[in-house]
C-alpha angles and dihedrals in degrees: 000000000000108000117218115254090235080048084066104041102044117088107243108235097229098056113094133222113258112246117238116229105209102212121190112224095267097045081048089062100034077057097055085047089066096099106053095047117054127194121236096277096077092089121075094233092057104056105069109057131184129233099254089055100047079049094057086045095062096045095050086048107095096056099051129098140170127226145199131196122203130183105207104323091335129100117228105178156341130232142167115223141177130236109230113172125014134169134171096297104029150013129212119221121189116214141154117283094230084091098072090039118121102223097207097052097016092222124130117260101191100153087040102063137067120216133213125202130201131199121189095254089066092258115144128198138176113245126206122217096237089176142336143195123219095189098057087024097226128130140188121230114192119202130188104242104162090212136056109277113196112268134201141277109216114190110200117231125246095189086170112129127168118238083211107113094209090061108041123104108212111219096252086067089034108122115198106307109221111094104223094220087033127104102211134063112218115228129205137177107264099027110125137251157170142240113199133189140167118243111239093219129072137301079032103229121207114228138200140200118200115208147131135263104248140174125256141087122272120229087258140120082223111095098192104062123112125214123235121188086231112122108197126158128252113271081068082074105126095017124120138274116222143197124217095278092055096256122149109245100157155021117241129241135181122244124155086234106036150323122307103199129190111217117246085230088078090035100061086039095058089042101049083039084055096035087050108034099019092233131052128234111194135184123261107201106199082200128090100226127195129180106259086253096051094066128101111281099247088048084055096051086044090067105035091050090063088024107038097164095049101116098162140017137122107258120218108238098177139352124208111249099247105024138126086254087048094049096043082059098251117156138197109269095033112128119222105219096162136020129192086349089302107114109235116228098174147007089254088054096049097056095048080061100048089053092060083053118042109137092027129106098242119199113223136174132210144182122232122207098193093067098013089235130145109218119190103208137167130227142175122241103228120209116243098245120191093268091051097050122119119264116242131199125233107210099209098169102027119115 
């Protein structure tokens, strides 16, 4: 059927006038960059969310920014970040340090680039790289706010958990784990969480992948990392990973299978060390440490048949030919029960302990299995020194 031509002139009155976005230049290019970086979404398993994640999400919300990095009028990178301490002239927001990572040298360009943060509400500031870490690649970004931001709130992990069968609470009689007086937050493979991240487009989405804490190593030089199921894209590299309650247990990473996290333990350690001293000094290990339980099952029967009542302990999976560990006389499947006369429970615990003392000659003492001996031995907690950082990936072309 033939239209009238007045038919077709004339404007219909139900169609409405299209509404005209202003974008600033930045926000124009951050716009024609859409469709090479998706949002979380963009996996199946992360568009039909439950009610208790979408709880955790907004809960986790406020404290949560994106940011862009640009090198003259390029941009270099996106990143999501959390704000972790604000007052009436500036905020702090913790992020990963690929944002300020230059992709053809791979060296950090700190006083070359200019960033860009978003809040939910379309604000912008310019935020200032107040310090950074190459070896946990993680950075601060300080911005002037002029108001107080929400700010996190970061639970520290206790991923201890006794081998002894009398003791230990299967999942099924598990009750929500976080202790409402307790400090830590116990972590145990299986329990789920979140990585969270800020969309760098407006109207600057928040976005949320849900997952579970598992065992595992990550592809990755850095040996304290923990591995989560979430799979999020990669401008969530540098947001935070929550718990149910929307506290801030991790740092984010990109891998193509899941997501690498770095503890907030480590975290809060690098950033008082830097708040009181003004530089870091953290621990290389020159081991590659595990949680007892965390072991492959016939090293575990291996030490509890020579050392039935062991119930906990970190076991010593490699040790770098040539390294302090090598040259105290510690060997892979060695298990560290006590350092510097504290017993260690966990991994997590044991690194808290080598950062208070990094540069000290520490004594240990570990149980091994291949002979069922206990050997008291001293070693000396090398700093991690800029030849001996982690190596970190960039992920160009990754989602």
């Amino acid at each position: 059927m033939l239209k009238r031509k007045a038919d077709q002139d004339d404007p219909s009155p139900w169609r409405r006038e299209e509404k005209i976005v202003p974008y600033t230049p930045e926000e124009w290019d951050c716009m024609k960059h859409t469709l090479k970086q998706y949002k979380f979404a963009a996996y199946n398993e992360n568009q039909h969310l439950d009610i208790y994640t979408k709880r955790a999400a907004l809960k986790a919300a406020p404290f949560v920014v994106s940011l862009v990095a640009y090198i003259g009028e390029e941009m270099l990178y996106q990143s999501s970040g959390t704000i972790i301490e604000s007052d009436d002239v500036s905020s702090v927001i913790l992020t990963s340090a690929n944002l300020i990572t230059c992709p053809p040298t791979k060296t950090l360009t700190p006083d070359n680039i200019k960033v860009l943060v978003y809040l939910k509400d379309g604000r912008s500031f310019h935020g200032e790289v107040l310090t950074f870490n190459p070896h946990y690649n993680i950075a601060a970004i300080r911005i002037q706010s002029n108001a107080h931001l929400p700010t996190a709130s970061m639970r520290h992990l206790d991923d201890s958990i006794t081998i002894d069968s009398s003791q230990l609470h299967f999942p099924e009689e598990k009750t929500f784990q976080l202790r409402p007086h307790s400090n830590s937050y116990n972590l145990l493979p299986g329990d789920r969480l979140f990585a969270i991240g800020r969309y760098f487009v407006k109207p600057y989405d928040i976005m949320i992948a849900p997952g579970e804490f598992c065992l595992g190593r990550c592809d990755y030089d850095c040996k304290e990392l923990f591995r989560a199921s979430c799979n999020i894209s990669r401008c969530g590299i540098g947001g935070p990973l929550i718990n149910y309650n929307g506290e801030v247990v991790g740092i984010c990473f990109y891998n193509c299978s899941c997501t690498p996290f770095l503890p907030i333990n480590v975290v809060s350690k690098w950033w008082n060390q830097y708040k009181t001293n003004g530089i870091t000094r953290q621990p290389y290990l020159g081991i590659e440490l595990t949680n007892l339980y965390a072991a492959k099952l016939y090293v575990m029967e291996e030490i509890i048949q020579k050392f039935p009542n062991i119930c906990k302990g970190v076991i010593v999976e490699e040790v770098i030919p040539g390294s302090v560990a090598d040259l105290a006389g510690i060997r892979p499947k060695d298990v560290i029960i006590e350092f510097g006369g504290k017993t260690v429970h966990g991994f997590l615990e044991l690194i808290e302990l080598m950062w208070d003392k990094v540069g000290d000659s520490v004594e240990l003492v570990v149980l091994r299995a291949s002979d069922g001996s206990s050997l008291k031995l001293s070693m000396l907690v090398e700093e991690a020194t800029p030849d001996k950082s982690y190596s970190w990936p960039l992920w160009e072309n990754a989602r």
